[in-house]
DSSP file (Angstrom, degrees, kcal/mol; ACC not computed):
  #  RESIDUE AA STRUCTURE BP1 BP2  ACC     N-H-->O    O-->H-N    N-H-->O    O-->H-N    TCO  KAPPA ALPHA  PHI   PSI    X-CA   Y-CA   Z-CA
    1    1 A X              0   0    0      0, 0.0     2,-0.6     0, 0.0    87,-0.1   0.000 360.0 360.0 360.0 135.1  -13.8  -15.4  -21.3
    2    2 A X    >   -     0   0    0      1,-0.1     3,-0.8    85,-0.1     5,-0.3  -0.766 360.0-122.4-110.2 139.8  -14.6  -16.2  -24.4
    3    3 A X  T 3> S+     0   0    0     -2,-0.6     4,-2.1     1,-0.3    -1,-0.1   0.673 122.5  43.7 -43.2 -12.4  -15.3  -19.3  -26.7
    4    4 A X  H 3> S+     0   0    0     -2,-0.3     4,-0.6     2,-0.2    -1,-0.3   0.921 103.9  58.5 -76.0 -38.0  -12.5  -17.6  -28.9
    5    5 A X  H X4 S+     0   0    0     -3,-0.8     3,-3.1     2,-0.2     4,-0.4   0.991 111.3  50.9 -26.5 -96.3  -10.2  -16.8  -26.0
    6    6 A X  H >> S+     0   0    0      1,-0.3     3,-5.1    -4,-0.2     4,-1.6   0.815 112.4  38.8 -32.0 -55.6  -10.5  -20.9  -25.5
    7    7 A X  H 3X S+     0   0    0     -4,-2.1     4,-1.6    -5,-0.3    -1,-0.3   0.795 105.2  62.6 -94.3  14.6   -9.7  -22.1  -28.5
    8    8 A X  H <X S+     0   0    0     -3,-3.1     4,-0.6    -4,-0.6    -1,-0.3   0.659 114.0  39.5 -79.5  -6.7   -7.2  -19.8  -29.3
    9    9 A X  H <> S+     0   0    0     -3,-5.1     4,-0.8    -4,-0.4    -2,-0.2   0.394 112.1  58.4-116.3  14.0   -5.4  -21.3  -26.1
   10   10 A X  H >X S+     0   0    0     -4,-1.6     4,-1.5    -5,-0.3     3,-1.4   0.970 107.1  42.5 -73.9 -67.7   -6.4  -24.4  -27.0
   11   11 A X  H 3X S+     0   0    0     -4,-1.6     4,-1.5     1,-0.3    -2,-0.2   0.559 117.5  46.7 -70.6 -42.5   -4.8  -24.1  -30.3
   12   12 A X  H 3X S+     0   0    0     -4,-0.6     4,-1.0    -5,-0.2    -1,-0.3   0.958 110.4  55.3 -45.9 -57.8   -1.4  -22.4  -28.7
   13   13 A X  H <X S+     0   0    0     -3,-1.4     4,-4.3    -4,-0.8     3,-0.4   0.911 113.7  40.3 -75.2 -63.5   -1.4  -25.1  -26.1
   14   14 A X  H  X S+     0   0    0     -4,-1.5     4,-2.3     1,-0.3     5,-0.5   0.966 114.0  49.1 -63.7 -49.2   -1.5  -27.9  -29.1
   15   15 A X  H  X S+     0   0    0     -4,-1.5     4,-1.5     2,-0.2    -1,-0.3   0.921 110.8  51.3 -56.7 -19.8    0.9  -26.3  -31.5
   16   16 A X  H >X S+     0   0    0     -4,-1.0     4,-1.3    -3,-0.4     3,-1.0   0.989 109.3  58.3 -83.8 -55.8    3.5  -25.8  -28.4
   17   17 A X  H 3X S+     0   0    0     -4,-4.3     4,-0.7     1,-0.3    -1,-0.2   0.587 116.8  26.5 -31.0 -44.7    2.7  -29.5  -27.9
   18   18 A X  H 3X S+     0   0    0     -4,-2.3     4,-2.1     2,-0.2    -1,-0.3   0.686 114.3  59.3 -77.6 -30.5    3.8  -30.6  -31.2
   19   19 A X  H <X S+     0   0    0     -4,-1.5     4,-0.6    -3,-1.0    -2,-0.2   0.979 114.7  43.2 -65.2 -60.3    6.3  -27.8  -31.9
   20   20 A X  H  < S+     0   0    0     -4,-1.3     4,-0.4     1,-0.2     3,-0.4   0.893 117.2  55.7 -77.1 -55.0    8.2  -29.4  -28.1
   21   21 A X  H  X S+     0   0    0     -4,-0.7     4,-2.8    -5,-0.3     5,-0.2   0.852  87.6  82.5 -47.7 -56.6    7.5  -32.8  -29.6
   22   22 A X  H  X S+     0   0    0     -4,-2.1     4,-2.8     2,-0.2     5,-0.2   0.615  75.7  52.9  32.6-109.9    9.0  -32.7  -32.6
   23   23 A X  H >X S+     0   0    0     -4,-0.6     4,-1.5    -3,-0.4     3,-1.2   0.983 107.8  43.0 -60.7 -67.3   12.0  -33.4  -32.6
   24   24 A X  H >> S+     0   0    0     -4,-0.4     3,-2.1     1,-0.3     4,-1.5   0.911 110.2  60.2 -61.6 -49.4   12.5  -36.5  -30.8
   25   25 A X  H 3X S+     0   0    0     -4,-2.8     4,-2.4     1,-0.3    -1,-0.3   0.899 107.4  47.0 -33.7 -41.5    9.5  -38.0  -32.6
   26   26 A X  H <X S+     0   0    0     -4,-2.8     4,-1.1    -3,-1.2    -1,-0.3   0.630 111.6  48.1 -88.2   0.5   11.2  -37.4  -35.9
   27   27 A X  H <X S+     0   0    0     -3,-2.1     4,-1.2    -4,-1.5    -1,-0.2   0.647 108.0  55.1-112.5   3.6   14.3  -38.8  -34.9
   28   28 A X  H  X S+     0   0    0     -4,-1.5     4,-2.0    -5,-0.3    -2,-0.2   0.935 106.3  47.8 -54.6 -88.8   12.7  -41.4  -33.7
   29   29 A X  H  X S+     0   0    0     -4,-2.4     4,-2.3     2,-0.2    -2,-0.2   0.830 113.5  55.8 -13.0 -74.2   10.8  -42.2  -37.1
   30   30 A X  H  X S+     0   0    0     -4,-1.1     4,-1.1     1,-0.2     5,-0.3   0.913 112.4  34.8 -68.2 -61.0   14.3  -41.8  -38.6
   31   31 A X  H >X S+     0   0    0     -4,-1.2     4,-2.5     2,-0.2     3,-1.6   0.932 116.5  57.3 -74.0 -48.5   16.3  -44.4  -36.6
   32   32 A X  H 3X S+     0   0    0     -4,-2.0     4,-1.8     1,-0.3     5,-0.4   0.920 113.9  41.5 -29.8 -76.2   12.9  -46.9  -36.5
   33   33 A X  H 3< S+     0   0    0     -4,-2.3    -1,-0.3     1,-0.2     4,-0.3   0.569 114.9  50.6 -72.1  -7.7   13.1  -46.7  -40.3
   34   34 A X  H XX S+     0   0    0     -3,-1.6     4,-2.1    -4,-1.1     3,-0.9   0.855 114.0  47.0 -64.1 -48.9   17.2  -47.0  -40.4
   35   35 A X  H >X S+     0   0    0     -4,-2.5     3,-1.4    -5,-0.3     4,-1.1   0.932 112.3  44.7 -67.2 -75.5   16.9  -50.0  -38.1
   36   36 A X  H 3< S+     0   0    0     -4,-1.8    -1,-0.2     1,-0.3    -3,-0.1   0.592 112.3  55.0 -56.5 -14.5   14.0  -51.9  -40.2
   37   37 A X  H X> S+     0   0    0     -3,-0.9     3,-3.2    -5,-0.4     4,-2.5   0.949 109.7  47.7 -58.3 -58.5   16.1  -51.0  -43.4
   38   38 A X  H XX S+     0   0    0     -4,-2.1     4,-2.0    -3,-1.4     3,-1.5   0.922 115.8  44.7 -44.7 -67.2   19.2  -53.0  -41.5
   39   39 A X  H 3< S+     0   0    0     -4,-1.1    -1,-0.3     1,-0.3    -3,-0.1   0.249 111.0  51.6 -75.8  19.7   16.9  -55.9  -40.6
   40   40 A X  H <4 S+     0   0    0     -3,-3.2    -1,-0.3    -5,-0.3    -2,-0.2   0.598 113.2  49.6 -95.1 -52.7   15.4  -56.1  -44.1
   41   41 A X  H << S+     0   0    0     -4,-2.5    -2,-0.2    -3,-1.5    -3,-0.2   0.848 120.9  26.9 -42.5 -53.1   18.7  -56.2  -45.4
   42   42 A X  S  < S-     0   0    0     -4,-2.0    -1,-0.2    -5,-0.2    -3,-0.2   0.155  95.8-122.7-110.4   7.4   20.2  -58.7  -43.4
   43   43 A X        +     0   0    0     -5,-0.5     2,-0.5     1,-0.2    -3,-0.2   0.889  58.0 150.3  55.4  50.6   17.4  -60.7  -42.5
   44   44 A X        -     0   0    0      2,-0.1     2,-0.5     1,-0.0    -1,-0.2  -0.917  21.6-176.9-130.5  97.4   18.2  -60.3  -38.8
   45   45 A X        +     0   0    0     -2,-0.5     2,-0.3    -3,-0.2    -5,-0.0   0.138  32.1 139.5 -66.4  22.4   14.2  -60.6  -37.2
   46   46 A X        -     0   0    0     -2,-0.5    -2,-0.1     1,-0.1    -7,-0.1  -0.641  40.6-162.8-101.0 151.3   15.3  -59.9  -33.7
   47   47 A X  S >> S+     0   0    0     -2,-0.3     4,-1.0     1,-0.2     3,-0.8   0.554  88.1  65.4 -95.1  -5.9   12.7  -57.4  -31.8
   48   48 A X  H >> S+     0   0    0      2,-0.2     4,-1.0     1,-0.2     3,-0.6   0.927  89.4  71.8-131.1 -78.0   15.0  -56.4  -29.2
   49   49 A X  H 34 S+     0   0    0      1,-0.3     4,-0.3     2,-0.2    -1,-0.2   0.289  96.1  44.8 -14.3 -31.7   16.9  -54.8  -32.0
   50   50 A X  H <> S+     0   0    0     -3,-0.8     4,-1.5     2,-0.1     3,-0.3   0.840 105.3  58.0 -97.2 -46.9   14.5  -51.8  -32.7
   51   51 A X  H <X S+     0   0    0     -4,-1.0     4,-2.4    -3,-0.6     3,-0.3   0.902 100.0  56.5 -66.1 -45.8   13.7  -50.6  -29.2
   52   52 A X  H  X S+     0   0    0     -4,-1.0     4,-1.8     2,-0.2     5,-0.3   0.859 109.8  38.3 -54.7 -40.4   17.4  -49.9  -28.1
   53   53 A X  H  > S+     0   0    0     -4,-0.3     4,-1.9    -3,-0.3    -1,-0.2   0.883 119.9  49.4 -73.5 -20.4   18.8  -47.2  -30.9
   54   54 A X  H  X S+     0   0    0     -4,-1.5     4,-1.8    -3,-0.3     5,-0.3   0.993 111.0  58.9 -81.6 -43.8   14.9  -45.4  -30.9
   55   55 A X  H  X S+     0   0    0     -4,-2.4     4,-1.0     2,-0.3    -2,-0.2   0.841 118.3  24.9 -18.4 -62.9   15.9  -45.6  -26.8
   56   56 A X  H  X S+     0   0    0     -4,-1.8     4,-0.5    -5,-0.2    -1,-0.2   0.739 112.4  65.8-102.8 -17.8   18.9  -43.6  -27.1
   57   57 A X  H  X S+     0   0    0     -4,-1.9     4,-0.9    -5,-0.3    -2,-0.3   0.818 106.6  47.0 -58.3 -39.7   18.1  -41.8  -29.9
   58   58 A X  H  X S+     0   0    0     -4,-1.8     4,-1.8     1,-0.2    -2,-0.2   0.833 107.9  49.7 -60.7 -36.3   15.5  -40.3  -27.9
   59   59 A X  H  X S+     0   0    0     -4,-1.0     4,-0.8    -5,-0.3    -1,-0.2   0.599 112.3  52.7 -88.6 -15.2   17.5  -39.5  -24.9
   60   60 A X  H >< S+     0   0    0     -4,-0.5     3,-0.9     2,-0.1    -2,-0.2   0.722 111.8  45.7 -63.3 -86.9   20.1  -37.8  -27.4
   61   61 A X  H 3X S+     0   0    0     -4,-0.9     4,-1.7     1,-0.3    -2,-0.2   0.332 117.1  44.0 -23.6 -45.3   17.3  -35.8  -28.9
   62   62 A X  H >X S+     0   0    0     -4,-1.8     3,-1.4     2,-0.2     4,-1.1   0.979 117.8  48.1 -61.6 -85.1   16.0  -34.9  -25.1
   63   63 A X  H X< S+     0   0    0     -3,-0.9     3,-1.6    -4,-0.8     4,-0.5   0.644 118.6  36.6 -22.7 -82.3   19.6  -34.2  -24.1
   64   64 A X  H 34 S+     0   0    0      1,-0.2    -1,-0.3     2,-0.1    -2,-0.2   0.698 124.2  36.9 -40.4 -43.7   20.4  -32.0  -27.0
   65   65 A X  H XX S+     0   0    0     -4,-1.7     4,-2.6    -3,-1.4     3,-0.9   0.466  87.1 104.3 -86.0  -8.7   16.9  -30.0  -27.5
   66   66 A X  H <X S+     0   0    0     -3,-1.6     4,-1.8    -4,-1.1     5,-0.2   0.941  75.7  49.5 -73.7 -41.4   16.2  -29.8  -23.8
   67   67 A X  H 3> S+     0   0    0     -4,-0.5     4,-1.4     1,-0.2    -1,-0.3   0.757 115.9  45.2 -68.7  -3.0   17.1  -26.1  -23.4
   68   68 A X  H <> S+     0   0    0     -3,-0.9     4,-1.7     2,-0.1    -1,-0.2   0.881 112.3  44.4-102.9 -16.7   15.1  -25.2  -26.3
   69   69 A X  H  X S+     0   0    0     -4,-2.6     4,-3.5     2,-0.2     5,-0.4   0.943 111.9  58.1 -67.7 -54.0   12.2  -27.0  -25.6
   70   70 A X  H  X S+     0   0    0     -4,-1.8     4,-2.1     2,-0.2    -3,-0.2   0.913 111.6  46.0  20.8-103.1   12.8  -25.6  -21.8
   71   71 A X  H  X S+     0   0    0     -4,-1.4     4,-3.0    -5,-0.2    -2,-0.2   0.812 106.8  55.5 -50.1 -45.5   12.6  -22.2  -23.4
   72   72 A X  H  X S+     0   0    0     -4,-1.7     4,-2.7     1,-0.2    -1,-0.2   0.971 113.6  39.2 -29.0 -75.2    9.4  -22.9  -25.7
   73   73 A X  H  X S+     0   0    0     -4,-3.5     4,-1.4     1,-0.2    -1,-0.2   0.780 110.6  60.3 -77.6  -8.2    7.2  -23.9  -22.8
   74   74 A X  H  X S+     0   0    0     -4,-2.1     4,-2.2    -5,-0.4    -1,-0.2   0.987 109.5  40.8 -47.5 -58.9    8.6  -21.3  -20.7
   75   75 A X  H  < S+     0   0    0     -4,-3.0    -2,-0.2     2,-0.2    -3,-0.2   0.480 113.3  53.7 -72.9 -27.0    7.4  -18.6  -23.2
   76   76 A X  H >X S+     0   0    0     -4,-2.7     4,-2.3     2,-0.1     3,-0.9   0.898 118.6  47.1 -69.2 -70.8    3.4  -20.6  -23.9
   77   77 A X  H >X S+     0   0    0     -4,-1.4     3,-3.6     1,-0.2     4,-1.0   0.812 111.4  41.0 -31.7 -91.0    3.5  -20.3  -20.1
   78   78 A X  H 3< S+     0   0    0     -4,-2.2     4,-0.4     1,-0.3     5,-0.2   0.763 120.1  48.0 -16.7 -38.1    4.6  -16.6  -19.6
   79   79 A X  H <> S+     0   0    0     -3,-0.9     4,-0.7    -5,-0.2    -1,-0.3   0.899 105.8  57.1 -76.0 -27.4    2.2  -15.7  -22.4
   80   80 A X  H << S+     0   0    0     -3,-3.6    -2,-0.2    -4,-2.3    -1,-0.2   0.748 113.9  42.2 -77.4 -27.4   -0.6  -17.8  -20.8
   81   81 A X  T  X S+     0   0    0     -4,-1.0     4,-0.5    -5,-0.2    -1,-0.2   0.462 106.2  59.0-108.1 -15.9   -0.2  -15.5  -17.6
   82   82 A X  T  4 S+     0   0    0     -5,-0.5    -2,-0.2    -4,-0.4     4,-0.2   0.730 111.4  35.8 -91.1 -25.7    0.2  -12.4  -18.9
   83   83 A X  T >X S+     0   0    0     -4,-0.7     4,-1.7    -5,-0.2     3,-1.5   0.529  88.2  99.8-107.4  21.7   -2.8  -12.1  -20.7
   84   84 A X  H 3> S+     0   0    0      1,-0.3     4,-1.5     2,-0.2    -2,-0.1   0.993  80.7  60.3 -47.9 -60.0   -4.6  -14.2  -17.8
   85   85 A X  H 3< S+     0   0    0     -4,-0.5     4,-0.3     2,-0.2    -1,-0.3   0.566 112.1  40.3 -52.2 -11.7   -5.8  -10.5  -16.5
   86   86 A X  H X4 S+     0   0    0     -3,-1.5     3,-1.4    -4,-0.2    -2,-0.2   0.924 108.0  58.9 -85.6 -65.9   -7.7  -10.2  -20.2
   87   87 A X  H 3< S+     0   0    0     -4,-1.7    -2,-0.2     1,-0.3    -3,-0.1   0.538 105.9  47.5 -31.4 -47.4   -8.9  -13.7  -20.2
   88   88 A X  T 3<        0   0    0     -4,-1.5    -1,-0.3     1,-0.2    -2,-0.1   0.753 360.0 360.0 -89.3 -31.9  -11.2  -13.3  -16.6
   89   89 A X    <         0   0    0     -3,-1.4    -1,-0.2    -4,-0.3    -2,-0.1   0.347 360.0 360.0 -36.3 360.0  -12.8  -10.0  -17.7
């Protein structure tokens, strides 16, 4: 194996990582920054107040994205083991 070999599955490994990530991070970001608009607005300081919509905003995002994300790291995997027999040569 060679030091290219690695970081070329380093470098698969991390983009699938972000790629799988994604989404719920950014829809995270987006309800974080609707909710600190709200409580700018209304002058409402309560902390309690952010964690629950990024809470279920995440668990949509999971919900919704899980069979493609599913498929994603299925398909880094499958690739990762099919060229395993090049990789040990």
């Amino acid at each position: 194996m060679t030091p290219e070999m690695v970081l070329d599955i380093g470098q698969q490994a991390l983009t699938t990582t972000l790629l799988v990530s994604a989404p719920m991070l950014v829809l995270s970001l987006v309800v974080g920054l609707a909710v600190s608009i709200f409580q700018a607005v209304t002058q409402i300081n309560e902390m309690t107040l952010t964690f629950i919509p990024k809470i279920l905003a995440v668990a949509a995002a999971l919900l919704f994205f899980f069979p493609w994300m599913t498929e994603t790291i299925v398909s880094y995997t499958a690739q990762v083991f099919q060229n395993l027999p090049a990789m040990i040569r």
